[in-house]
VMD Tcl script that draws the C-alpha trace (Angstrom):
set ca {
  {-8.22 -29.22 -1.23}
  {-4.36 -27.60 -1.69}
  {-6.14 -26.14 -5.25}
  {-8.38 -24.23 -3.26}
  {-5.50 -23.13 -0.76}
  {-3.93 -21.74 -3.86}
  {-6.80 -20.11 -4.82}
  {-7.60 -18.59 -1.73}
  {-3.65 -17.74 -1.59}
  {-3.89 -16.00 -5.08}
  {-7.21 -13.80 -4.22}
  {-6.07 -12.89 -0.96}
  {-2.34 -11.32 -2.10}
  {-4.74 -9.30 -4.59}
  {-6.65 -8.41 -2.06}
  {-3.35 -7.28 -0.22}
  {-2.03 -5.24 -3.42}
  {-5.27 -3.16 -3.81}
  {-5.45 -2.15 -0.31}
  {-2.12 -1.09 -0.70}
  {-2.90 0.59 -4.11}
  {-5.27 2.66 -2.06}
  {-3.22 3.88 0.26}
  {-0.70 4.95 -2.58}
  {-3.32 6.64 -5.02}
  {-4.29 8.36 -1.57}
  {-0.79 9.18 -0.83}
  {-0.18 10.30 -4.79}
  {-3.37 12.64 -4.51}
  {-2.18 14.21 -1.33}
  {1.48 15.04 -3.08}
  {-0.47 16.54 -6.20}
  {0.88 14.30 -8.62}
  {-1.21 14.80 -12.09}
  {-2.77 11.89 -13.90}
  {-2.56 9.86 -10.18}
  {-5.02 6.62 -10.85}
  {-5.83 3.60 -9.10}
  {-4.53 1.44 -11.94}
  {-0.50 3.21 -11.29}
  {-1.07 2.43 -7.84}
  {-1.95 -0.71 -8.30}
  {0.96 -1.59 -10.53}
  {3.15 0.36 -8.23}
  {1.97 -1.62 -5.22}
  {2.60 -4.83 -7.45}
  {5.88 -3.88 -8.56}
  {6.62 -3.20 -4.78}
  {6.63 -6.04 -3.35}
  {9.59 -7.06 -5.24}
  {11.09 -3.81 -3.26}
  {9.87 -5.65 0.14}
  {12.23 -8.22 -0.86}
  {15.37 -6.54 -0.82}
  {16.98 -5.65 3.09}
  {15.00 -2.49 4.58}
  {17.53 0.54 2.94}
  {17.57 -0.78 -0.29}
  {14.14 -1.83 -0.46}
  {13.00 2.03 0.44}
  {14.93 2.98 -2.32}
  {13.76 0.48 -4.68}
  {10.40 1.12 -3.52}
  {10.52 5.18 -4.19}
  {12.17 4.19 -7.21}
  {9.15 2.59 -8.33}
  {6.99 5.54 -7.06}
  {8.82 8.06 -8.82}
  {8.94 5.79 -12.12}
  {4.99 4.70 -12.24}
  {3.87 7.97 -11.43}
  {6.28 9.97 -13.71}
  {7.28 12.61 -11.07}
  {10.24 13.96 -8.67}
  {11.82 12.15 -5.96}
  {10.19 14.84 -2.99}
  {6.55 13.83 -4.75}
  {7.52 10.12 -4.32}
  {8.44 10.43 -0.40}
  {5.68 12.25 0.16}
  {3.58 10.15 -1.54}
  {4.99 7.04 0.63}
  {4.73 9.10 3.66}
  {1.04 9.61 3.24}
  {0.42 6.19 2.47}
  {1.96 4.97 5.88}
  {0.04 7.33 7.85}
  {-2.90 6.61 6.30}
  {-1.83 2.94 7.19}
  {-1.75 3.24 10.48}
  {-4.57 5.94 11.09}
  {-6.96 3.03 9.52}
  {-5.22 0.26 11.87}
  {-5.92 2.12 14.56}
  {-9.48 2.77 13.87}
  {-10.12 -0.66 12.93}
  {-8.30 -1.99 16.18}
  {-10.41 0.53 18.30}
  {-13.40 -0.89 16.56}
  {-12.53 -4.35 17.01}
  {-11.61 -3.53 20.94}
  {-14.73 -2.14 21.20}
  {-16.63 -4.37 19.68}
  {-14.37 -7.10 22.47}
  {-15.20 -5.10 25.06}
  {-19.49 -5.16 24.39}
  {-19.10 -8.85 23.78}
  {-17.49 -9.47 27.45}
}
mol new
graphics top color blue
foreach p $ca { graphics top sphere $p radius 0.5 }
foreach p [lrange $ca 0 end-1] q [lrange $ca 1 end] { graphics top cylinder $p $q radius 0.2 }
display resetview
């Protein structure tokens, strides 16, 4: 039973990392970066939650750090790049919580 806790554990943090690698090939598209691909973002995203470890300032930093490394460009490419990905983010929680409210509300 704990195996397939593990299991489930393991699938759903990749699960986590390539919806975030989504929102940060988005994010790298939007800033222009060349050669931008889902497998950078995915290894950025990876690499970043070793960022979300470190207290919030130094973890931004770490975090564009990575950005700017994986993706081989500039530091203004990398914000923007994490910019983007946030809004996107939030515009797509906010759909799906409208949809889901929605949804609540036919159901009552």
């Amino acid at each position: 039973m704990f195996g397939a806790f593990g299991a489930m554990a393991v699938v759903m943090f990749l699960i986590m990392i390539a919806v975030d690698a989504v929102f940060l090939w988005f994010g790298a598209k939007f800033a222009k970066i060349e050669d931008a691909t889902f497998g950078k973002a995915f290894i950025a995203a990876l690499a970043a939650i070793l960022g979300r470890l470190i207290p919030f300032i130094g973890g931004l930093i770490a975090f564009l750090w990575i950005i700017k490394t994986v993706f081989n460009t500039d530091w203004g490419k990398a914000v923007i790049t994490w910019l983007f990905a946030i809004v996107i983010a939030i515009v797509i929680a906010i759909i799906m919580a409208v949809a889901v409210g929605i949804s609540m509300m036919a159901f009552l």
